[in-house]
Residue, then its C-alpha position, 0 to 999 in steps of 0.5 A: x181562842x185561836x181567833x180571838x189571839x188573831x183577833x187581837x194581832x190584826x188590832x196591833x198590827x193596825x195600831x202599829x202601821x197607824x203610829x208609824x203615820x204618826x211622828x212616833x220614831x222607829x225605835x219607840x215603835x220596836x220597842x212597843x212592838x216587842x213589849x205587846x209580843x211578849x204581852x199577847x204572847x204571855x196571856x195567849x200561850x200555845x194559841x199565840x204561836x201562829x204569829x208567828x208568821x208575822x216573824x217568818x216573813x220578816x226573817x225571810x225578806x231580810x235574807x232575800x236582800x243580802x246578797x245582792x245588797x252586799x254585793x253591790x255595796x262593795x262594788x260602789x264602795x271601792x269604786x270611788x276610788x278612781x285613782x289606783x295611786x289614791x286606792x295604794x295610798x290614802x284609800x288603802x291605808x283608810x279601808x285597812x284601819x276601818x277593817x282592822x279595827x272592826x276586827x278587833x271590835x268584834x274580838x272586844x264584843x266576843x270576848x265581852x259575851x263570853x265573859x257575861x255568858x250574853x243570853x245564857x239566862x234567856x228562855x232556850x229558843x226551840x232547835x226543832x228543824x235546827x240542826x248544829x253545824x259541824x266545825x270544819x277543819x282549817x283548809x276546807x274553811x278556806x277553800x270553801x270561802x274562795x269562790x269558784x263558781x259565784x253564782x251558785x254561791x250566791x244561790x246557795x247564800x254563801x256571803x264571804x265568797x260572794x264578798x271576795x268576788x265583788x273585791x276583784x270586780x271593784x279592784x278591776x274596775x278601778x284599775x280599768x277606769x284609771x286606763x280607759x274610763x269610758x270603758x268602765x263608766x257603763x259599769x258604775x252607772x248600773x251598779x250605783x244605780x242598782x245600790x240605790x235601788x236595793x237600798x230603797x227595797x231595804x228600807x222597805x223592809x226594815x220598815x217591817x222590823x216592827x210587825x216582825x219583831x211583834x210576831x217573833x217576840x210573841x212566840x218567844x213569850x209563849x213558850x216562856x212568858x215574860x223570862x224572855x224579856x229578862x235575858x236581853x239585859x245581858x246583851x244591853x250590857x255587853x255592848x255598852x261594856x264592849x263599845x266603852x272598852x273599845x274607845x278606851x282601849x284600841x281608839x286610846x292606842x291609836x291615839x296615843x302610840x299611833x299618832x303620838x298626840x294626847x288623847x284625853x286631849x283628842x277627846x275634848x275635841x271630838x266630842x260634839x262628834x259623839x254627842x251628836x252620834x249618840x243622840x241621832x244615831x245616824x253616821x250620815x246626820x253625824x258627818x258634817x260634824x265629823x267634817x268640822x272636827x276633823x279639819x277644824x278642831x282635830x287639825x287634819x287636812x281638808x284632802x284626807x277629811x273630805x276622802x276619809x269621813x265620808x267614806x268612814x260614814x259608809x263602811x266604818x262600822x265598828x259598833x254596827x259590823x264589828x262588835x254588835x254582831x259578834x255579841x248577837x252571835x254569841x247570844x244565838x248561840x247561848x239561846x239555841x243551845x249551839x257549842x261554839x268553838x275556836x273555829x267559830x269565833x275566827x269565822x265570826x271575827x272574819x265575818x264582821x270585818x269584811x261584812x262591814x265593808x259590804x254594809x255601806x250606807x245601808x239603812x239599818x246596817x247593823x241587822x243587815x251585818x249580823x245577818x251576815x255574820x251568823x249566816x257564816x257561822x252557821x248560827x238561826x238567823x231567826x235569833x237576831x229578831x230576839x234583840x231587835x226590841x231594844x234595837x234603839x238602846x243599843x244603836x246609840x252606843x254603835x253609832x257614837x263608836x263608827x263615827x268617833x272611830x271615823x275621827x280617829x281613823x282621819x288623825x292617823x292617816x293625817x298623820x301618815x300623810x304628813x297632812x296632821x298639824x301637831x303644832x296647831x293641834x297642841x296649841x290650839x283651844x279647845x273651848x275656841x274651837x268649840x266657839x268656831x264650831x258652835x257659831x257654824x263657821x264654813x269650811x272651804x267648800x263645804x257647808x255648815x256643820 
């Protein structure tokens, strides 16, 4: 039987390279991905948990790429920053709202998951070579996390010192290159060669989310059948519950108390920005869009535009960095039966928000985050895999919520700046800006949207 169950993988593991040649999209394939997992692992049982494999490597590749990546993502990040001046002014006031709201993301997706017990319902995961990790006390966590010897950290996977260091060197580098750029320009050269680099092995990776989540849904299934399908609507709930609640509430306050403008009618304006966030998934497909809203429809100078969207397309990650990861967290934790405390949930919050930072650009952020995130709280990074199946559903609302924040981060440092014009933005009409947008006007020095 056990070559018949091989038999039968090898088949759809074919069937599934084969319609990744064909224009059938990335998430329909996970998805089917996870459905014939549970399938063969269902009909199979025991015979179907060799699999397995297929899972095992996946995980292991994912983990493999993490720290490098992270690391030079940072470092690329920060340093187009050029201008100390810039870094103190716009730069700081932007990276501190898109971290700070990634925070209070992650503490909406927490407290949404404790609140619907996010994977409680689901088939308990084997803990078999799992052991639960003691919760420190406050000083060791913080001493732990301050990097004293980095490559050993990095050796040993330890990713919030990792990230800390990879801060100092962006920081000197900006600080040097404003002095002597030549000095510094060698530098650059290799870490944005070198980013480049890790995100083409990245996207060679999660190219294997499908096969992956086929192996590791299989095994799941042959455990307990088709329950295992039943415990991720909890989670699809959570994060649209949880992206809903942050639009409403932290977005709304900015909105409203921050920069003082009428929020229900920022949202008329910036809604093409959500349609087209929502219904590509993709923060970089959104940018030009987000770039049209900001300036023409939002009323924000050119100057904090051009700074402030592209950068939110790369590190704004609220929805993938903060609030997704901080749901799967608990979701691990309910399926391998871990106890969580206060700790954790500090740890898992900390996490998310410097994380995002590290995740710039990176296809697939949103595994890449949780990863992350889980690895420091000491969580099976296997579990993130249980949630790859509806990976599609879930990106729709992350990605409405990063670029929409993105807008919203544009308008309050706008206003900051003094670079927001309250008059035109009140007097202006919308269903005109809609025409000016929808006609595909230009802006100075940028392309149609």
């Amino acid at each position: 039987m056990i070559y018949v169950t091989w038999a039968v993988s090898i088949i759809i593991v074919a069937l599934l390279y084969f319609l990744g040649r064909t224009k059938i999209g990335f998430g329909w394939r996970v998805l089917l991905a996870m459905i014939l997992g549970v399938a063969v692992g269902s009909f199979f049982g025991k015979d179907a948990a060799d699999i397995g494999l297929f899972g095992t490597i996946y995980i292991s590749l994912i983990k493999m790429i993490v720290i490098p990546l992270v690391f030079a993502s940072i470092i690329s990040s920060m340093t187009t920053l050029t201008d100390p001046k810039q870094l103190r002014s716009i730069g700081g006031k932007t990276v501190a709202i898109f971290i700070g709201t990634t925070a209070i993301a992650a503490t909406i997706g927490l407290i949404i998951a404790l609140l619907l017990n996010v994977g409680g319902d689901f088939p308990k995961g084997s803990t078999e070579g799992f052991e639960k990790r003691e919760v420190p006390i406050f000083a060791k966590i913080i001493t732990d996390n301050i990097p004293s010897n980095p490559i050993s950290e990095m050796a040993n996977g330890k990713v919030i010192p990792v990230i800390i260091f990879a801060i100092f060197i962006a920081v000197a580098i900006i600080v040097e290159g404003a002095r002597r750029p030549e000095a510094v320009k060698p530098v650059k050269d290799f870490i944005q060669s070198f980013v480049q680099i890790m995100f083409r092995v990245t996207k060679f990776i999660i190219k294997l989310t499908p096969y992956g989540v086929f192996g590791l849904m299989a095994v799941m299934a042959s455990k307990y059948g088709f329950d295992s399908l039943k415990g991720l609507v909890s989670v699809a709930i959570a994060v649209y519950a949880a992206s809903l609640l942050h639009m409403l509430l932290t977005y709304g306050s900015l909105v409203t108390f921050v920069a003082k403008v009428n929020p229900l009618r920022f949202l008329r304006k910036i809604y093409p920005v959500i349609a087209v966030a929502f219904t590509t998934r993709s923060s970089y497909a959104t940018l030009p869009v987000n770039l049209e809203t900001i300036t023409k429809r939002v009323k924000v100078s050119e100057r904090v535009a051009s700074f402030v969207a592209p950068l939110g397309a790369t590190i704004n990650m609220n929805g993938c960095g903060g609030l997704y990861p901080a749901i799967v967290a608990i979701f691990v934790a309910n399926v391998y039966g871990v106890q969580l405390g206060f700790v954790d949930y500090l740890i898992i919050i900390g996490a998310a928000a410097i994380s995002s930072v590290g995740t710039a650009g990176v296809p697939g952020p949103a595994s890449i985050s949780t990863t992350v995130v889980l690895g420091a709280a000491g969580l099976p990074i296997e579990g993130m895999a249980l949630v790859l199946g509806i990976d599609a559903i879930l990106d729709m609302a992350r990605t409405a919520v990063n670029a929409s924040g993105t807008t919203v981060s544009a308008l309050v440092v706008g206003v900051s700046e003094k670079e927001f014009d309250r008059h035109a933005f009140n007097s202006n009409n919308v269903d005109e800006d809609l025409d000016n947008y929808s006609s595909g006007r230009r802006i100075k020095g940028r392309v149609k949207a």
